[in-house]
C-alpha positions as CSV (number, residue, x, y, z in Angstrom):
1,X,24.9,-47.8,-105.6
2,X,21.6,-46.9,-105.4
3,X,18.9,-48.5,-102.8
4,X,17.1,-50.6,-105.7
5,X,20.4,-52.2,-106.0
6,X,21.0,-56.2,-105.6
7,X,23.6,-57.0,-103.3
8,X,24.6,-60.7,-102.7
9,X,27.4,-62.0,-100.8
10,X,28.4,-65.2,-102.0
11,X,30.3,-67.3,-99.6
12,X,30.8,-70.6,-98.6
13,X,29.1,-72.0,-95.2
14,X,32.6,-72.6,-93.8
15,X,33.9,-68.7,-94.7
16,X,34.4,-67.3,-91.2
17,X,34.6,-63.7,-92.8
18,X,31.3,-63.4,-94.0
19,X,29.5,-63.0,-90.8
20,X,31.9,-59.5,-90.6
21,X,31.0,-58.5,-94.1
22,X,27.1,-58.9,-93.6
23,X,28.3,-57.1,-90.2
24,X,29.3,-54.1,-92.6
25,X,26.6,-54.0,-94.7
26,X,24.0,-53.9,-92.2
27,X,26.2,-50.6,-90.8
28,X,25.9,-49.1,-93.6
29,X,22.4,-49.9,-94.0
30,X,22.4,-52.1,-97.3
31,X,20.5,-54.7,-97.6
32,X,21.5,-57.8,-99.0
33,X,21.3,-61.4,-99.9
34,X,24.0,-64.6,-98.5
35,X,24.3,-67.2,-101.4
36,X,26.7,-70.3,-100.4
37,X,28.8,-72.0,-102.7
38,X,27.4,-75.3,-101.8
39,X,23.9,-74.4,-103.0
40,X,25.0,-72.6,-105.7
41,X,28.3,-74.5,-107.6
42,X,27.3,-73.3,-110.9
43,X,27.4,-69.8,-110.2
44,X,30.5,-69.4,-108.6
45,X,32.0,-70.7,-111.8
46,X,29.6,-68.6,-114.1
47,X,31.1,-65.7,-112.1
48,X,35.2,-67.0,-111.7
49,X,35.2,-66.7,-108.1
50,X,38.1,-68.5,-106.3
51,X,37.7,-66.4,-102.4
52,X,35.6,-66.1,-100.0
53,X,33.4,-63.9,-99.7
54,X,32.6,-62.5,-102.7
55,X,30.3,-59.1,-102.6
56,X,28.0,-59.1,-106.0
57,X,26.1,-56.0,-107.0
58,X,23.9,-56.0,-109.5
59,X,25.9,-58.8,-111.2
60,X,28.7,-57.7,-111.2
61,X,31.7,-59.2,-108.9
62,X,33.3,-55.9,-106.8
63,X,35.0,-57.7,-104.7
64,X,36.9,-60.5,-104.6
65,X,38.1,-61.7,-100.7
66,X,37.0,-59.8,-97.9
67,X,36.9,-55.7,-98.1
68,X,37.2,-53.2,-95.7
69,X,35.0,-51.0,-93.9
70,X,36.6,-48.3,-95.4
71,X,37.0,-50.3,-99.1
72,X,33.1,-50.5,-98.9
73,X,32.2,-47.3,-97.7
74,X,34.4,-45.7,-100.5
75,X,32.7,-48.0,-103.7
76,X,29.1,-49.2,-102.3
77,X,28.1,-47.1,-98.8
78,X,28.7,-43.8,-100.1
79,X,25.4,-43.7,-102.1
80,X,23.5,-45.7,-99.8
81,X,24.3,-43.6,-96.6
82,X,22.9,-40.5,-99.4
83,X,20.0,-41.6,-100.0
């Protein structure tokens, strides 16, 4: 992932694992957006999501329930701690 990339979480307000995930990114230095399923109904659907959270990059869904440290280190940190 490169640093231009967009990153949203999208979450619910009640999701009591998203405050670790933005906890993550921030670690890892990536900035991102929070967009909550309330606000947003259609979009959840447009994307199939049935968890939460849900980490979007660029559009694309790449994960699906809450990762791991490691788990986001491994597919989005790596090239952010590079650059």
């Amino acid at each position: 992932m490169n640093t231009d990339s967009n990153v949203v979480i999208f979450a619910t307000r009640s999701c009591q694992h998203s405050p670790v995930l933005e906890k993550y990114l921030k670690q890892l230095g990536i900035e991102y957006t929070v967009s909550y399923f309330e606000d947003n109904p259609d979009k959840f659907e447009q994307l199939g999501l049935r968890h939460s959270p849900n980490l979007i990059v660029d559009g694309e869904v790449v994960f699906e329930d809450m990762p791991s440290l490691q788990e986001l280190r491994r597919s989005v940190g790596e090239s952010a701690a590079e650059s």
